[in-house]
PDB file of N, CA, C and O in Angstrom:
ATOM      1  N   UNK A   1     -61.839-170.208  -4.842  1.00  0.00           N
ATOM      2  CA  UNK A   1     -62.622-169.092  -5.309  1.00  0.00           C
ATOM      3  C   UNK A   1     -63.205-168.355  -4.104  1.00  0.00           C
ATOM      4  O   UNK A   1     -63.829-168.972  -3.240  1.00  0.00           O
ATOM      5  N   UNK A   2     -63.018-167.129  -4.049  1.00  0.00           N
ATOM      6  CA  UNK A   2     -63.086-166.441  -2.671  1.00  0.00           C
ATOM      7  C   UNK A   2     -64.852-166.085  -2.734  1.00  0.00           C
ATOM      8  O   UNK A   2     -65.476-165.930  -3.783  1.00  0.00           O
ATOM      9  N   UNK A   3     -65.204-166.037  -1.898  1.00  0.00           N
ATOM     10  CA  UNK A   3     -66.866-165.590  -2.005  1.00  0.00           C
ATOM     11  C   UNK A   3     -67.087-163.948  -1.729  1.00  0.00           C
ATOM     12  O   UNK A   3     -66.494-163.050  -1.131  1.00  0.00           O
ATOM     13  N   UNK A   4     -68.537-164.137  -2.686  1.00  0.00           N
ATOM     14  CA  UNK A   4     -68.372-162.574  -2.732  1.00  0.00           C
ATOM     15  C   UNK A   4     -69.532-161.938  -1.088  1.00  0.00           C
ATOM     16  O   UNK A   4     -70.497-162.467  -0.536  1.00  0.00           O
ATOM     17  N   UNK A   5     -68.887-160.808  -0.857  1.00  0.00           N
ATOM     18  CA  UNK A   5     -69.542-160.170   0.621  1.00  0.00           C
ATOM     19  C   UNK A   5     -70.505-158.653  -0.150  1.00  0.00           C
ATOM     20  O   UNK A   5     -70.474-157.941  -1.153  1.00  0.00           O
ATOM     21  N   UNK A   6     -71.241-158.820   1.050  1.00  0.00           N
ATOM     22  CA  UNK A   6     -72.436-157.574   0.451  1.00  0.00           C
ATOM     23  C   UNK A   6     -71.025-156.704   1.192  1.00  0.00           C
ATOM     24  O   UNK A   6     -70.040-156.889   1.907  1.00  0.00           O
ATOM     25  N   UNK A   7     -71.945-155.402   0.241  1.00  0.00           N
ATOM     26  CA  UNK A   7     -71.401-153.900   1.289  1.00  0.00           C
ATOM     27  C   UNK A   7     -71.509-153.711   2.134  1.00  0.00           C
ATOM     28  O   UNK A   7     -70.492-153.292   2.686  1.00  0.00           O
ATOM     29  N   UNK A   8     -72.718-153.826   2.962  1.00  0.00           N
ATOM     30  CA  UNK A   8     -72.912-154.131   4.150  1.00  0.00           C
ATOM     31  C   UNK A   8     -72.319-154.453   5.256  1.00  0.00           C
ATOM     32  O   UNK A   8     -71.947-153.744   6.192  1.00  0.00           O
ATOM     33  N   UNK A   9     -72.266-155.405   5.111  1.00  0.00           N
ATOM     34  CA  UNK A   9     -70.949-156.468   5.618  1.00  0.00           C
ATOM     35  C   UNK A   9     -69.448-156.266   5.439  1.00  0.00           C
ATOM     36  O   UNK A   9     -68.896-156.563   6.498  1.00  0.00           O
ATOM     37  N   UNK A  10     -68.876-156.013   4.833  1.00  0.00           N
ATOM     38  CA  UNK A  10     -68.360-155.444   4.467  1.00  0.00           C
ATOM     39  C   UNK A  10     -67.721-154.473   5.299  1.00  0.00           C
ATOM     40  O   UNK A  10     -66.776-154.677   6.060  1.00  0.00           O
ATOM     41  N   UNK A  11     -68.429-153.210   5.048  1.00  0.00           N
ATOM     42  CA  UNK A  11     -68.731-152.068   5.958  1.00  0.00           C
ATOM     43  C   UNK A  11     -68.479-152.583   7.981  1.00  0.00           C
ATOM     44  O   UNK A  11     -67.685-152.052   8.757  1.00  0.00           O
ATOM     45  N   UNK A  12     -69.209-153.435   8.209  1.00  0.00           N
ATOM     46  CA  UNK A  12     -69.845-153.965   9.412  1.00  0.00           C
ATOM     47  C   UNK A  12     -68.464-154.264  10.171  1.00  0.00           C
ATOM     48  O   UNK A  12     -67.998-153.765  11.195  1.00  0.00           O
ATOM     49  N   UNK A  13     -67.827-155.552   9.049  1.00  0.00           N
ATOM     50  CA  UNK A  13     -66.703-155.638   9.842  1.00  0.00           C
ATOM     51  C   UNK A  13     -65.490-155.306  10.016  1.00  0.00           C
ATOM     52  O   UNK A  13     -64.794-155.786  10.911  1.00  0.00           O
ATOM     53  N   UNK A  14     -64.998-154.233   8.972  1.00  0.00           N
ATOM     54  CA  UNK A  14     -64.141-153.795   8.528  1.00  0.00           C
ATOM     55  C   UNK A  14     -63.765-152.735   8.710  1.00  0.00           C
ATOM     56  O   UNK A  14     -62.548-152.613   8.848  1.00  0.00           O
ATOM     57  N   UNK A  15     -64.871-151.158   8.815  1.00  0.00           N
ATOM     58  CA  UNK A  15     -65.294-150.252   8.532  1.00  0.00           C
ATOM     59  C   UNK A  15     -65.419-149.715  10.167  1.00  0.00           C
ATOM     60  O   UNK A  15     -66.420-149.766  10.881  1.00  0.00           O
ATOM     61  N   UNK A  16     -63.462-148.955  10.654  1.00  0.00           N
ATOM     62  CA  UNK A  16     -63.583-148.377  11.488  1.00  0.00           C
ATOM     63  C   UNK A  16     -63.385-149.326  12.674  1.00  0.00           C
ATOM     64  O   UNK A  16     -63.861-149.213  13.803  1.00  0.00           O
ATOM     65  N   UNK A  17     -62.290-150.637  12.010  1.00  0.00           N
ATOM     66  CA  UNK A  17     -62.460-151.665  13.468  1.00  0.00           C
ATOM     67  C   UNK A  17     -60.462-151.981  13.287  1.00  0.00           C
ATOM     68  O   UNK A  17     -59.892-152.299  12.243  1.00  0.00           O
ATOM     69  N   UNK A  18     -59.874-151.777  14.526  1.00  0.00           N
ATOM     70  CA  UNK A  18     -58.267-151.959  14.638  1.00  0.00           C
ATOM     71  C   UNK A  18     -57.939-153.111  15.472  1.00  0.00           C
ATOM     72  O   UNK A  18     -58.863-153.667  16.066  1.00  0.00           O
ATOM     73  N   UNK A  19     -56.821-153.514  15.586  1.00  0.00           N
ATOM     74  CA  UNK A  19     -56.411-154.790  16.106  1.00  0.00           C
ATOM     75  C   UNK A  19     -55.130-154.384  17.266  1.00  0.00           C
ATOM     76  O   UNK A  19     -54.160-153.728  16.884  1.00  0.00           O
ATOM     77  N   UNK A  20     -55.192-154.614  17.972  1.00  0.00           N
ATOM     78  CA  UNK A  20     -54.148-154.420  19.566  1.00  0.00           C
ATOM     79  C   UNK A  20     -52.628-155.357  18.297  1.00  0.00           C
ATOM     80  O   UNK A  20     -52.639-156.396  17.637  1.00  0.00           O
ATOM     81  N   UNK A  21     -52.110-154.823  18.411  1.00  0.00           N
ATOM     82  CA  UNK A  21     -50.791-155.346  18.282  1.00  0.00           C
ATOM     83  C   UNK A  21     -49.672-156.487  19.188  1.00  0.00           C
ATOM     84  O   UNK A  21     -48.835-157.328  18.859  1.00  0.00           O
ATOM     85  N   UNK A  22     -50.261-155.911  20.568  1.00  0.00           N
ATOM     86  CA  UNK A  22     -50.168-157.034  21.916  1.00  0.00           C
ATOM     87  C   UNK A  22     -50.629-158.526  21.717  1.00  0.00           C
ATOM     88  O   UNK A  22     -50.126-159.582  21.333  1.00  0.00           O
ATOM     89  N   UNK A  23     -52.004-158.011  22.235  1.00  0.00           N
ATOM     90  CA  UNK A  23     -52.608-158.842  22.516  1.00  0.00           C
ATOM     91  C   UNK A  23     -53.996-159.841  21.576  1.00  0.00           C
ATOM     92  O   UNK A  23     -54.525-160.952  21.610  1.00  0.00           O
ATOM     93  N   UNK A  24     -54.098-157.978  20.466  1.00  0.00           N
ATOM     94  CA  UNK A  24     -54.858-159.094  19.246  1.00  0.00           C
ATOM     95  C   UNK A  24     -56.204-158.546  19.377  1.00  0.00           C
ATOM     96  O   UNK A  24     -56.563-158.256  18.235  1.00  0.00           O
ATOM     97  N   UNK A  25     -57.375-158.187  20.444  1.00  0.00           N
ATOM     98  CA  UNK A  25     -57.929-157.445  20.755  1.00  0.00           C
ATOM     99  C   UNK A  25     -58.490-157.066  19.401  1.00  0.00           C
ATOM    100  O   UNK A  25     -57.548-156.908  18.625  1.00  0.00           O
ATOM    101  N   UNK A  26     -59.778-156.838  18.756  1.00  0.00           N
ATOM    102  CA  UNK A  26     -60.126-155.940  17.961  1.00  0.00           C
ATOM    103  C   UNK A  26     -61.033-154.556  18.974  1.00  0.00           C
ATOM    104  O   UNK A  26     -61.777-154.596  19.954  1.00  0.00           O
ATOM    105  N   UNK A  27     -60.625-153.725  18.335  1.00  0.00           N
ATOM    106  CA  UNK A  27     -61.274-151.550  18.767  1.00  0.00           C
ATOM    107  C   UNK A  27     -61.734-151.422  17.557  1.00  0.00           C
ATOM    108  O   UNK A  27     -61.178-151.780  16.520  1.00  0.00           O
ATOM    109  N   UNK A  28     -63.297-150.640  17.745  1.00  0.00           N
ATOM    110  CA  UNK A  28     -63.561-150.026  16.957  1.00  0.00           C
ATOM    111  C   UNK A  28     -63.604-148.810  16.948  1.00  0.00           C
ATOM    112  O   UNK A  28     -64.307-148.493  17.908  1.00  0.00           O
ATOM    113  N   UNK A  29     -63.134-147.582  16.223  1.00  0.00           N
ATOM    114  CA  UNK A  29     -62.745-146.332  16.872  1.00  0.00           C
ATOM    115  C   UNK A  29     -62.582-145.394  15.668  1.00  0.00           C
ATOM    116  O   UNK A  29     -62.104-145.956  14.683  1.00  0.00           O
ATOM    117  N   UNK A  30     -62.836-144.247  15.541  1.00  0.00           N
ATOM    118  CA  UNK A  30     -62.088-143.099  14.258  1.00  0.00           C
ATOM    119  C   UNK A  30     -60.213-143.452  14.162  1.00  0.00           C
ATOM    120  O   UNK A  30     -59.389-143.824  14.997  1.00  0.00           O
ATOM    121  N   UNK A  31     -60.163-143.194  13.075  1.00  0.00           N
ATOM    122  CA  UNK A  31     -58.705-143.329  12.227  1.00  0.00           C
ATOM    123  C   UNK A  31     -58.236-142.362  12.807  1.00  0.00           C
ATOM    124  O   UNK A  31     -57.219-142.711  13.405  1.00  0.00           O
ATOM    125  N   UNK A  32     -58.557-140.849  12.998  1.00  0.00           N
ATOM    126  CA  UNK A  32     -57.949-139.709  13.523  1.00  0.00           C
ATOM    127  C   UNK A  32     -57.886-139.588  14.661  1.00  0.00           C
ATOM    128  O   UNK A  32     -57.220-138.666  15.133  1.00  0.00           O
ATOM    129  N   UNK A  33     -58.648-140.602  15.573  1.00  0.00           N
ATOM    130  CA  UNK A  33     -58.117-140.947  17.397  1.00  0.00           C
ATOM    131  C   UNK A  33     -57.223-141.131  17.415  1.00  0.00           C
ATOM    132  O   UNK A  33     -56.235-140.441  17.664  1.00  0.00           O
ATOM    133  N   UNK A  34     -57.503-143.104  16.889  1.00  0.00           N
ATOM    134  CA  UNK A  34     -56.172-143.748  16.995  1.00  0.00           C
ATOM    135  C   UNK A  34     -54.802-143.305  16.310  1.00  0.00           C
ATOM    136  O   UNK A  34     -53.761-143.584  16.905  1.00  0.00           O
ATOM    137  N   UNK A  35     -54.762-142.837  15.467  1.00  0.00           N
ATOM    138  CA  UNK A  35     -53.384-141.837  14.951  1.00  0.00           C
ATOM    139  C   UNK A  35     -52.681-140.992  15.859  1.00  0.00           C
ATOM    140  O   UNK A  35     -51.454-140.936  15.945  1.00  0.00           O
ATOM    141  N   UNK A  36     -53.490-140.344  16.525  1.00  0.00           N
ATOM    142  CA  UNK A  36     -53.601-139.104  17.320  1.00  0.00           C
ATOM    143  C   UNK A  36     -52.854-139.848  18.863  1.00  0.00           C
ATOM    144  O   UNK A  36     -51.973-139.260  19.489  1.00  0.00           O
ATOM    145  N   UNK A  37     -53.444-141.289  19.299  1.00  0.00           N
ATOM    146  CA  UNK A  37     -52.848-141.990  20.159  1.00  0.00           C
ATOM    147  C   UNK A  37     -54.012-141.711  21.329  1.00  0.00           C
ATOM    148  O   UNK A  37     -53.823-141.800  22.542  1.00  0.00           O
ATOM    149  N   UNK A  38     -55.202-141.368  20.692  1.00  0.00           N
ATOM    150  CA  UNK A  38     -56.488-141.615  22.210  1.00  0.00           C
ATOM    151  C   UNK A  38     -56.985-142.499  22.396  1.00  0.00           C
ATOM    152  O   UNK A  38     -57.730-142.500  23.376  1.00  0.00           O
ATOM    153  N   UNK A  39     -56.874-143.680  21.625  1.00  0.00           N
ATOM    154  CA  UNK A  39     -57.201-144.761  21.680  1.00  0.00           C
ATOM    155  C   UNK A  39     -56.821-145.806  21.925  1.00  0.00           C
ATOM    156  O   UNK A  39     -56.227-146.355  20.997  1.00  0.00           O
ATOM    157  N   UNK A  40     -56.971-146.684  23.384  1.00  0.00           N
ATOM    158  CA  UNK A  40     -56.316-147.649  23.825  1.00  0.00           C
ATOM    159  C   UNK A  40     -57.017-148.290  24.089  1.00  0.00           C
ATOM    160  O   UNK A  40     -58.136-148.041  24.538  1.00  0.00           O
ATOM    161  N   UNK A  41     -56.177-150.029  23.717  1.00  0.00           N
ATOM    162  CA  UNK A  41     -56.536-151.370  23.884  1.00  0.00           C
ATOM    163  C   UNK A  41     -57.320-151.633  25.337  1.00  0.00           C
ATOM    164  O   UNK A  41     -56.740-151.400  26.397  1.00  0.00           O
ATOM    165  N   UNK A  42     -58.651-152.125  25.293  1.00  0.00           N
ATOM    166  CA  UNK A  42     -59.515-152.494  26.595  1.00  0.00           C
ATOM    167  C   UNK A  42     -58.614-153.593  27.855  1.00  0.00           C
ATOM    168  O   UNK A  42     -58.502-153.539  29.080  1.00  0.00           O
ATOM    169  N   UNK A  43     -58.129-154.485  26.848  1.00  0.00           N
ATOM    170  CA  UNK A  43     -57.352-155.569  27.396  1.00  0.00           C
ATOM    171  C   UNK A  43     -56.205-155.157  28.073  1.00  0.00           C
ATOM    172  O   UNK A  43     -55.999-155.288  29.279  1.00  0.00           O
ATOM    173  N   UNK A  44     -55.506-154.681  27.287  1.00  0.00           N
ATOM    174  CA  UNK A  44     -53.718-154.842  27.393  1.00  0.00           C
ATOM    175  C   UNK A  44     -53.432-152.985  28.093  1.00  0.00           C
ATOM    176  O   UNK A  44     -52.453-152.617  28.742  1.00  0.00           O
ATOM    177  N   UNK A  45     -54.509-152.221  27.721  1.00  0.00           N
ATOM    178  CA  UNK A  45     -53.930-150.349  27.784  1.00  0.00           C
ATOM    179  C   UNK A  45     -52.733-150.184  26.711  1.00  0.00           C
ATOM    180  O   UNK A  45     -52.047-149.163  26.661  1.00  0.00           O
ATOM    181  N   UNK A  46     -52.599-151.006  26.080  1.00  0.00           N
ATOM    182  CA  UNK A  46     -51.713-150.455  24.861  1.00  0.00           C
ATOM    183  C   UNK A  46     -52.433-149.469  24.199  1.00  0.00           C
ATOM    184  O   UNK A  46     -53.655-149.346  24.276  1.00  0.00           O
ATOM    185  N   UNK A  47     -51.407-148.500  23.304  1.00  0.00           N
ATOM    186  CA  UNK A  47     -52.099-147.596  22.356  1.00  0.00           C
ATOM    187  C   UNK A  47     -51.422-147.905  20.379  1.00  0.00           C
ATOM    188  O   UNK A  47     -51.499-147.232  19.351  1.00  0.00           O
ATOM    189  N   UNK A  48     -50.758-149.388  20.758  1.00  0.00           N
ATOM    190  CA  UNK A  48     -50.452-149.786  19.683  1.00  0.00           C
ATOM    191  C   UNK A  48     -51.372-150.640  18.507  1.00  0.00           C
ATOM    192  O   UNK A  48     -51.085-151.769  18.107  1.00  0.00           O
ATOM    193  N   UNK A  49     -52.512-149.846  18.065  1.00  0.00           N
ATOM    194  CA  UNK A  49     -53.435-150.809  17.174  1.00  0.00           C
ATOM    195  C   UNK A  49     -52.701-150.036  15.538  1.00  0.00           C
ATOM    196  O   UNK A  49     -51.868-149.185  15.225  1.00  0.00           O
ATOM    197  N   UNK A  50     -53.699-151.035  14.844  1.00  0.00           N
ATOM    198  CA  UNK A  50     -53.246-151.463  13.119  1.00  0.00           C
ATOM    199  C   UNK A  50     -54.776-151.825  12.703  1.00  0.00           C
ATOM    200  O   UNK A  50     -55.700-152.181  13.434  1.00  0.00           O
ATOM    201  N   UNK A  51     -54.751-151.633  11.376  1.00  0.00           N
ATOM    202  CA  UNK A  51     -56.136-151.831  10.718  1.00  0.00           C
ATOM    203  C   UNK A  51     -56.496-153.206  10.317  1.00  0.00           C
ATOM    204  O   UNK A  51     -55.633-153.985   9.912  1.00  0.00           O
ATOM    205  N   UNK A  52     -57.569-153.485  10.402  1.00  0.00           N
ATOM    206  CA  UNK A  52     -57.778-154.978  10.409  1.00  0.00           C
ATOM    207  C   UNK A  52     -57.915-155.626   8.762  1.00  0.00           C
ATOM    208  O   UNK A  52     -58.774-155.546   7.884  1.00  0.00           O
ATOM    209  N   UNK A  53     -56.733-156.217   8.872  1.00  0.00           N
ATOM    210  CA  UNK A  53     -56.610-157.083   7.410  1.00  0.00           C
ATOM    211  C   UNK A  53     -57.821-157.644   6.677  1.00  0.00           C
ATOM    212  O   UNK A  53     -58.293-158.692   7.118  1.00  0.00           O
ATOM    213  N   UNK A  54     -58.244-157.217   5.877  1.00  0.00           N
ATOM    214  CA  UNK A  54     -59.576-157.668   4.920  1.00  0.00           C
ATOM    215  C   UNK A  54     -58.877-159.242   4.464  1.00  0.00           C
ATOM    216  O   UNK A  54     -59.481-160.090   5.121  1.00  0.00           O
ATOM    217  N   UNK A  55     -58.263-159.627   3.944  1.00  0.00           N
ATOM    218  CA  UNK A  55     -57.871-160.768   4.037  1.00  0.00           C
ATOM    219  C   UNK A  55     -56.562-161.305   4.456  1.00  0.00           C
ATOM    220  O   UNK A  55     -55.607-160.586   4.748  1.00  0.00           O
ATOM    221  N   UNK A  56     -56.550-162.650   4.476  1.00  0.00           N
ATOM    222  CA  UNK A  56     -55.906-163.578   5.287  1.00  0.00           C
ATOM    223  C   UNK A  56     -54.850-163.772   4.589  1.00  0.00           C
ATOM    224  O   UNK A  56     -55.308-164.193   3.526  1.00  0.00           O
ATOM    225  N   UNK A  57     -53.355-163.729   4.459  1.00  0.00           N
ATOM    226  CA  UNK A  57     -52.362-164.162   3.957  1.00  0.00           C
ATOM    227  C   UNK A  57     -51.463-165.522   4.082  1.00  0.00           C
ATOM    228  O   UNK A  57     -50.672-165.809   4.981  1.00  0.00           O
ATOM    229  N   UNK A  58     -51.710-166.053   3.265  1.00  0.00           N
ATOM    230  CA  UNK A  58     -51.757-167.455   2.666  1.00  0.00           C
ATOM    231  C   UNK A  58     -49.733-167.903   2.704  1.00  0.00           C
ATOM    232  O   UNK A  58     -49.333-168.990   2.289  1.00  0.00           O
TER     233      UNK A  58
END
């Protein structure tokens, strides 16, 4: 039974945060940067991020 999260939270960790494709890295950044390709990984300088999975696949 999955537990339930405030909005908040929610929001906090989810809300505007991408994942490096490399190296794994989470960015937090606007959707219309990273689309756009202004937004690169701190770690790696990749500009390959993805949105961070709300849950875990089993």
């Amino acid at each position: 039974m999955p537990k339930q999260r405030f909005p908040e939270a929610e929001k906090r960790m989810f809300h505007r945060v991408f994942v490096c494709m490399k190296c794994g890295a989470k960015i937090k950044g606007d959707l219309i940067k990273v689309r756009a390709g202004k937004v690169k990984c701190r770690k790696c300088k990749s500009k390959q991020l993805r949105i961070i999975h709300k849950e875990h696949k089993a």
